[in-house]
C-alpha positions in Angstrom: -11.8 38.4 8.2 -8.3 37.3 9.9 -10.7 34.7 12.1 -11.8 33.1 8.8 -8.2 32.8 7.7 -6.9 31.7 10.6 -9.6 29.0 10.8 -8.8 27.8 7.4 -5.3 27.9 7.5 -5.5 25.6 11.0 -8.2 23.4 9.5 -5.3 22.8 6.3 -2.3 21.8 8.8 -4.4 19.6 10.7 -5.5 18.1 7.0 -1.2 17.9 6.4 -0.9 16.1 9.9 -3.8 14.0 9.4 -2.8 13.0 5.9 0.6 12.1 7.2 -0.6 9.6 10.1 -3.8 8.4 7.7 -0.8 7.2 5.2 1.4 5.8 7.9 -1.3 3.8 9.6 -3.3 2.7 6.7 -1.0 -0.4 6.7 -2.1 -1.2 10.4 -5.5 0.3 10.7 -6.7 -3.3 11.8 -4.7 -3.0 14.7 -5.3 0.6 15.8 -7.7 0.5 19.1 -9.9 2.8 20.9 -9.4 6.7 20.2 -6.8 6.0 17.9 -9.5 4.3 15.3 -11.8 6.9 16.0 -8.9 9.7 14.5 -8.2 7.1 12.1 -11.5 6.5 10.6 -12.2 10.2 11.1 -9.2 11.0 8.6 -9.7 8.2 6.3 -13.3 8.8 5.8 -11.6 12.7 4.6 -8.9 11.2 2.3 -10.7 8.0 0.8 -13.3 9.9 -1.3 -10.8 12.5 -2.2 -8.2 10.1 -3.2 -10.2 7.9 -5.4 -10.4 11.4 -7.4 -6.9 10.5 -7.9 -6.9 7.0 -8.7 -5.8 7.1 -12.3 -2.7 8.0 -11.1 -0.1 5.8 -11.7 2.2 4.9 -9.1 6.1 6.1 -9.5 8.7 3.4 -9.8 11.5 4.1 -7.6 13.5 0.6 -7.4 13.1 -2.7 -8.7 9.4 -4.0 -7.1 9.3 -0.7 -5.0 6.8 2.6 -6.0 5.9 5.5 -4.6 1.8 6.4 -4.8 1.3 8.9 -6.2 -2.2 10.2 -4.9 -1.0 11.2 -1.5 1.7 13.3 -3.1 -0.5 14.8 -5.3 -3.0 15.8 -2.1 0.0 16.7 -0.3 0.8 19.2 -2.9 -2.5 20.5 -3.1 -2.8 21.3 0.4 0.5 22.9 0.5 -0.4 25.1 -1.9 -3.7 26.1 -0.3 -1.8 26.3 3.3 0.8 29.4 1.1 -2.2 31.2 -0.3 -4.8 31.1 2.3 
């Protein structure tokens, strides 16, 4: 049984880290080249589905014309909290 939750808890960090670059490159995903758009599209065709879920969200104003979305947080959350109990 420790395999299992080992495998789990590895495949929900590499979700975090893949949820951290998917939101940092989304801006730039036109640019990305090679391997890099093959990790990218890999992650995004994960998160896109999962974060339209979460498209009702709002996003949080932080500053005047600048807010944060929501959805990613939200996901982030989730997987945190699946990463303490698994």
């Amino acid at each position: 049984m420790s395999l299992f939750y080992f495998l789990i808890h590895l495949a929900i960090n590499i979700l975090i880290v893949g949820l951290f670059l998917y939101s940092k490159l989304l801006p730039y995903q036109d640019r990305l080249t090679g391997q890099y758009r093959q990790t990218f599209n890999f992650f995004s065709s994960i998160f896109k589905p999962v974060l339209s879920l979460f498209s009702g969200i709002k996003p949080f104003q932080v500053g005047t014309g600048l807010a944060v979305d929501m959805t990613q947080i939200l996901l982030l959350i989730i997987l945190l909290v699946l990463n303490y109990f698994y």
